[in-house]
N, C-alpha and C positions, 0 to 999 in steps of 0.2 A: 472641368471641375463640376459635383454637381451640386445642386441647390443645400442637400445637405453639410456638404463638405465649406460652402459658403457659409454657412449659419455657424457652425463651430469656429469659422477665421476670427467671425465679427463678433464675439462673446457668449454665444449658445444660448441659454435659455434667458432671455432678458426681459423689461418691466413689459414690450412692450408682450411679450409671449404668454406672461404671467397673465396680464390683464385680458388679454383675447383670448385666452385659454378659460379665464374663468365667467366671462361672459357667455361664451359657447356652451359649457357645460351645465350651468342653472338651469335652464330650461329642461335637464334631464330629471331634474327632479320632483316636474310634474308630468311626465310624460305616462308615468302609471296613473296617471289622477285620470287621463283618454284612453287609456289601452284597458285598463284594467275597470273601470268607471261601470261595466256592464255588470259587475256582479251585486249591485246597489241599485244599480237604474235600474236595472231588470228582477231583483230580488222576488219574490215569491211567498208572501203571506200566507196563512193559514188560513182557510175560505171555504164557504160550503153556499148552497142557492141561497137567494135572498126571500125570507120569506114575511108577506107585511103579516102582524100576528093583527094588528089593527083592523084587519079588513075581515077576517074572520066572524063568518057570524052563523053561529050556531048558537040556539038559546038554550039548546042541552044541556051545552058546556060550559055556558057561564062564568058558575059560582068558581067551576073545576079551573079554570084558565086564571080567573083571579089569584089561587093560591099554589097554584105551581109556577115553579122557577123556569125562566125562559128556556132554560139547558133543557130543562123536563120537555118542554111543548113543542120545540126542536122534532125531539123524537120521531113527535106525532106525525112528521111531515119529510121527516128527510132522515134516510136508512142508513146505520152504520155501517161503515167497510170489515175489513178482517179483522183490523186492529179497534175494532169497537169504538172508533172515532166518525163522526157526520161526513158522510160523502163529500166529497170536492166536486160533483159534475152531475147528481141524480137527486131527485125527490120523489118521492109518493103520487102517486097520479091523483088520489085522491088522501086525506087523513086518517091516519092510524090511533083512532081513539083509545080502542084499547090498551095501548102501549101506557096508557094512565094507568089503569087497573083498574077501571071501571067495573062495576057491576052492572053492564048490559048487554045486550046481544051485539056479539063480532057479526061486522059483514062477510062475506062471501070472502072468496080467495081472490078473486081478480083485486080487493081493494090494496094487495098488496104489490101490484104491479108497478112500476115504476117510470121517470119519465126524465130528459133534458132540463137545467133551470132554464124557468120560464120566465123571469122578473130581474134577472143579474145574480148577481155575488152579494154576498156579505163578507166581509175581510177583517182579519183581527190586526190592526194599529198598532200594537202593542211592542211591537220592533221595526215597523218600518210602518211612517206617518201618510208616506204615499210614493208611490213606481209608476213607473209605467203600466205594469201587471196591473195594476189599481185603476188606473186611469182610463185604459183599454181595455177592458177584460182579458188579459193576454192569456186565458184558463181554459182547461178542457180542450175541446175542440180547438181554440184558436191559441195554443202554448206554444206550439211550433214557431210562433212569430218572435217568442223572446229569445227562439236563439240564431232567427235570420237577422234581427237588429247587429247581431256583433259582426255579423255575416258581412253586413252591407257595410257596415263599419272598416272592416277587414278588407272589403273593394276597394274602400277608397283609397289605403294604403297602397293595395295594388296598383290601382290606375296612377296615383303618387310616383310611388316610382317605375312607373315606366315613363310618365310624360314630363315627370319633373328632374329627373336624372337627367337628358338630354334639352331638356330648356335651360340647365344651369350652364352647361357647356358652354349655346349660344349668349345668354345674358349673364351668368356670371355667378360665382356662387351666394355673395350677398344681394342682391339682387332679390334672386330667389325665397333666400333664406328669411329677408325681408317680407316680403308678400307672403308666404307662409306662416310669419306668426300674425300677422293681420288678419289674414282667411281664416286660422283658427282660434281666433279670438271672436270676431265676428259671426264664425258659423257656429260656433258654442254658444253664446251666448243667443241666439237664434232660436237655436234648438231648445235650449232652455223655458222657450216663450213658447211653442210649436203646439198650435191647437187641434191636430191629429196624428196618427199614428205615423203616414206617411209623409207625411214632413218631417214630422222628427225623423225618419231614415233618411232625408235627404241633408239633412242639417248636421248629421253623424258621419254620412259619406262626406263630405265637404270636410269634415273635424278630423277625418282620417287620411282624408288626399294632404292635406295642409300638413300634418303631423308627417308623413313620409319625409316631405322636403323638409321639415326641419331635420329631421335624422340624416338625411344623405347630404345636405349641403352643410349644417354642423359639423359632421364626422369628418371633412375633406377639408374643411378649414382649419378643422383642429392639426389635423396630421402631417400637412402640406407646409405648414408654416413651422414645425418644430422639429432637433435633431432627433435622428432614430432614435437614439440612448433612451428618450425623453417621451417613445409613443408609449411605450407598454403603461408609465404610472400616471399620464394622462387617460390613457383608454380606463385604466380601471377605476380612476376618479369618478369617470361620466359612469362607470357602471358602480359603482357604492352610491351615487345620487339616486339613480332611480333606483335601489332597493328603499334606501331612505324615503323614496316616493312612495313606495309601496304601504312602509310604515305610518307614512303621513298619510293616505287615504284610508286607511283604518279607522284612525280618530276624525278624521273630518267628516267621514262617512256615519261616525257616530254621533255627530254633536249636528249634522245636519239631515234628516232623517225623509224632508222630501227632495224629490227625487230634481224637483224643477230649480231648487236652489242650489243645491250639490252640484247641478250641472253649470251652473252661472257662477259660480264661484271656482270652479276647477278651471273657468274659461277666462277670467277676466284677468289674471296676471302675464297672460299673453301680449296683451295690452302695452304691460311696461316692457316685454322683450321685446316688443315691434319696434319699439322707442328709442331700445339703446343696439340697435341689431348694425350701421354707420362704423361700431368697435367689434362688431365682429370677426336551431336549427329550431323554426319560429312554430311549426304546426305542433310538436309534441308541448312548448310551451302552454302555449294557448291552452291546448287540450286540459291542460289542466288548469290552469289561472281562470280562466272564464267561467266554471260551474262551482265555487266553493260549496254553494249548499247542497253540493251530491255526497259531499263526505259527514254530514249529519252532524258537524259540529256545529258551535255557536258562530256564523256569519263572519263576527270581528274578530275574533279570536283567531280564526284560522286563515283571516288576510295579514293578522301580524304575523302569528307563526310562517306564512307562505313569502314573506317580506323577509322575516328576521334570518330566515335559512342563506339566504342571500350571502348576508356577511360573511359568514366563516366559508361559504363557497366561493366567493372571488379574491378573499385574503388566500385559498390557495390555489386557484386557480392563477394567480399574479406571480406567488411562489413558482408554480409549475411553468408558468411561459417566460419568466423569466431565469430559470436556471436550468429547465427542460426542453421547452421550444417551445411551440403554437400547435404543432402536428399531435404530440401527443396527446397535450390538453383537451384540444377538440375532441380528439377519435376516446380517449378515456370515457371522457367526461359524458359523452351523449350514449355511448357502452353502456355504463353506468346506470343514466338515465332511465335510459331505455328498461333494464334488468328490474330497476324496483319498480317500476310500472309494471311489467310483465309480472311481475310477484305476486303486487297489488291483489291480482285475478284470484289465489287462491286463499288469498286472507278471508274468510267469515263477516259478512256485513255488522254482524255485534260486537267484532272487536275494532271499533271505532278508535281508539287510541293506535294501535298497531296499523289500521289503513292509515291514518294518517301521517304517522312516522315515515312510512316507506314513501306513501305521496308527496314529504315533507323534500326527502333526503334526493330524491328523484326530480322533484323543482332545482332544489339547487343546483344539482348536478347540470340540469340544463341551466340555468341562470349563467353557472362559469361557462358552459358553451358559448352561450349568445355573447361576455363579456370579452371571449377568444375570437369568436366571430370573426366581426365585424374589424377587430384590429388586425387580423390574419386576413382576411379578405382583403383589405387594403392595401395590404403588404407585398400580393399576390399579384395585383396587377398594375403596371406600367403607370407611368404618371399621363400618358398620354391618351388611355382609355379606361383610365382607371374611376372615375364618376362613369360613364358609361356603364364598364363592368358592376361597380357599386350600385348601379341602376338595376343590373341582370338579378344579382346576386338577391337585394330587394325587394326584385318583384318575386321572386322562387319563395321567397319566405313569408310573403303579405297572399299568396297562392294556397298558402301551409296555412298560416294563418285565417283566412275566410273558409276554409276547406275545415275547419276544426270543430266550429260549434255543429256544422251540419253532421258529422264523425258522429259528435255527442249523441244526435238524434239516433244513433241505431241501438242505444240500450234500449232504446224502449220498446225494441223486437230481438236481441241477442245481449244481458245484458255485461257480459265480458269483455264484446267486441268492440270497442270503444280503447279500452284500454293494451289490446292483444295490439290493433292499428296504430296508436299511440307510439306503444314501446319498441313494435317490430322496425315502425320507420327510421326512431332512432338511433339501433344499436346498426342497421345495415347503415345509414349515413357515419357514424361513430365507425366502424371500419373501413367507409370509401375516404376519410379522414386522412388515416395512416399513410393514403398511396397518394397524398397532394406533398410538394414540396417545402422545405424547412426556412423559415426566414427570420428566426432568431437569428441578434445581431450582425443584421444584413442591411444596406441603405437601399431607401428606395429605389427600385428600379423603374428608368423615363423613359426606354425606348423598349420596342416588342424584339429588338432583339437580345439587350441587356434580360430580357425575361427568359429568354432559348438558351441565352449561355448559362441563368444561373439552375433552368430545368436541367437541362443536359448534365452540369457537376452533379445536383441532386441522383438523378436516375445512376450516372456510375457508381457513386458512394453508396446505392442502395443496392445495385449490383453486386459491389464489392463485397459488401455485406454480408448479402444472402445468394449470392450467386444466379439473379433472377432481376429482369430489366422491371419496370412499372409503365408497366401500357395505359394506365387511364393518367399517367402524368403528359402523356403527349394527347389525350383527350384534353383535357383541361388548356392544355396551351392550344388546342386547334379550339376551341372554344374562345378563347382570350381574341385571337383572331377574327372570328368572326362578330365581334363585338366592333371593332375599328370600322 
């Protein structure tokens, strides 16, 4: 008989299933508050070189500098771009008087040569109080660093699950799951205080490794302890929390606007989950959640909208896996994905409403992926290596994941190719979907051989079908294998 079959003898879902179901799950609801936290920490003010007008001293210009508006004097010293707005990254090697209207002799031409800021940034405040980007100059020359922070971010997950998959094994999954909300309690709020650049990545990697193992050692206690009937409407509990999370750092992100509080507060409820812890297809994601301000809307605006899409994608994503399977759902659903990403490419940068409709509908579509996931992956593999596999499966996606913001960096030499990478990876993943086996209402499978027999019915019936075996379904099981 097995564990499942045992649960339904003794009453199925009971107070005490209820309660440790809903303890596991909370913490899903700030898990956007770390994954998604970069597009606030890392934000990107409006900024051009710093220039002291105070230091200025020319008796020429005087009375001139007294009655012109700072916007005016600007001019003199730092060159507009295409869009007739002050550079981000160049000034005047020397001052452009005449840009006043002066009635006196222009200098030469070289005075309109231009140069690196030599004195910092000036940053306009005016939507975000202070970043990281603020803190570090993370501008011009040194921008590339704001999207190695999610990068490093994204290792830590990786290194998560690989090291933390296999330590639950040996120590257990509370255990684990215990130290994990401590570590990222601890290394956030760390991070929070972190008086350079490279601390704060270290304090991030740590915020990321910790967050893995709560994911993988959550998701196994969730599923392990409840009957099959009972995984699908838990799975998609924990996935409507963290869209709700999504929504909730919207508004927190607005009502807290530096970057060093935002971060201490997104950390410190870990605190009470370390407490009561005793009761206990990722890269095209990313790709997009990570850069909001590349689609030229308002910042908070398009973290609800990128949140609220959520909803009606896992209300039928839950639909689909529950009265279609898992197989489908995945392989649709990242199709899908994938397709208005690829669209994305030929929509016109000024129809800003229309990008982002397609970017909207393309989120979600991956959102029900990740919400099929993870309950489909679990499903997949044996109880006996199955944290293991959920370790493999993990790292493949924290790989996708760190691997995305760097992706991002090639618009700003191809600027398509970003999204062409995005969309391609997941409509071929969305068809290697189709050829994994079906596990709607099926009980878990404990031994690697209960997993041969139920590959094997699969691969006939899909025979039967269409007259044609599925070879990468005996990939996948020689895979399974080699994880033991």
């Amino acid at each position: 008989m097995g564990f499942g079959d045992i649960l339904e003898d003794v009453g199925s879902m009971g107070k005490f299933q209820v309660i440790h179901i809903l303890l596991l799950v909370l913490p899903s609801f700030l898990a956007p508050s770390h994954n998604l936290l970069q597009n606030f920490l890392a934000a990107v003010p409006d900024h051009h070189c710093r220039i002291r007008l105070e230091t200025v001293n020319d008796s020429r210009y005087v009375n001139v500098m007294d009655r012109a508006r700072t916007e005016d004097l600007l001019r003199v010293f730092i060159p507009l771009d295409q869009n007739q707005r002050l550079e981000k990254c160049l000034m005047y090697s020397s001052p452009q008087w005449h840009l006043l209207d002066l009635n006196e002799t222009h200098g030469s031409t070289t005075e309109y040569n231009t140069q690196k800021c030599t004195d910092g940034w000036t940053y306009d405040d005016s939507k975000f109080k202070a970043t990281i980007v603020t803190e570090w100059d993370l501008v011009c020359n040194w921008k590339s660093l704001k999207r190695i922070t999610q990068s490093i971010y994204m290792a830590g997950l990786l290194v998560g699950a690989i090291v933390l998959g296999r330590l639950s094994d040996k120590f257990g999954r509370r255990s684990l799951l215990l130290w994990s909300h401590f570590q990222l309690a601890v290394s956030g709020m760390c991070g929070a205080f972190s008086s350079s650049y490279s601390l704060f990545c270290f304090w991030r990697f740590l915020c990321g490794l910790a967050l893995s193992g709560i994911i993988l050692n959550a998701f196994s206690l969730k599923v392990e302890w409840i009957p099959t009937r009972f995984r699908t409407p838990v799975s998609m509990l924990s996935g409507f929390l963290y869209t709700f999370g999504q929504l909730h750092l919207a508004g927190l992100a607005y009502g807290i606007q530096d970057w060093r509080w935002l971060q201490f507060t997104v950390s410190l409820p870990y605190f009470v989950f370390f407490l009561y812890s005793w009761f206990s297809t990722s890269f095209a994601y990313y790709g997009l959640a990570i850069d909001l301000q590349g689609f030229g809307v308002n910042i908070y605006l398009i973290q609800i909208i990128f949140g609220a899409v959520d909803i009606p994608a896992k209300v039928i994503a839950f639909l689909f896996m529950s009265l279609i399977g898992r197989r489908f759902t995945q392989g649709t659903s990242l199709i899908l994905a994938g397709s208005f990403n690829l669209a994305n490419i030929f929509v016109p940068k000024e129809s800003q409403a229309l990008r982002t409709s397609f970017a909207a509908i393309g989120k979600g579509c991956l959102s029900a992926a990740f919400s099929c996931c993870y309950l489909f992956t679990g499903e997949l593999y044996p109880t006996v290596v199955r944290q293991t596999g959920m370790g493999l499966v993990s790292t493949m996606a924290r790989v996708g994941a760190m691997i995305a913001p760097i992706v991002r960096m090639s618009g700003d030499y191809v600027s398509f190719l970003p999204m062409t990478i995005y969309g391609g990876m997941a409509i071929i993943a969305g068809f290697a979907a189709f050829l994994l086996p079906e596990t709607r209402n099926t009980p878990l499978p404990e031994t690697i051989e209960e997993t041969e027999n139920r590959t094997d019915k699969c691969a006939e019936k899909d025979k039967d079908a269409n007259g044609t075996g599925v070879p990468l379904q005996e990939t996948y099981l020689s895979l399974m294998k080699q994880t033991v």
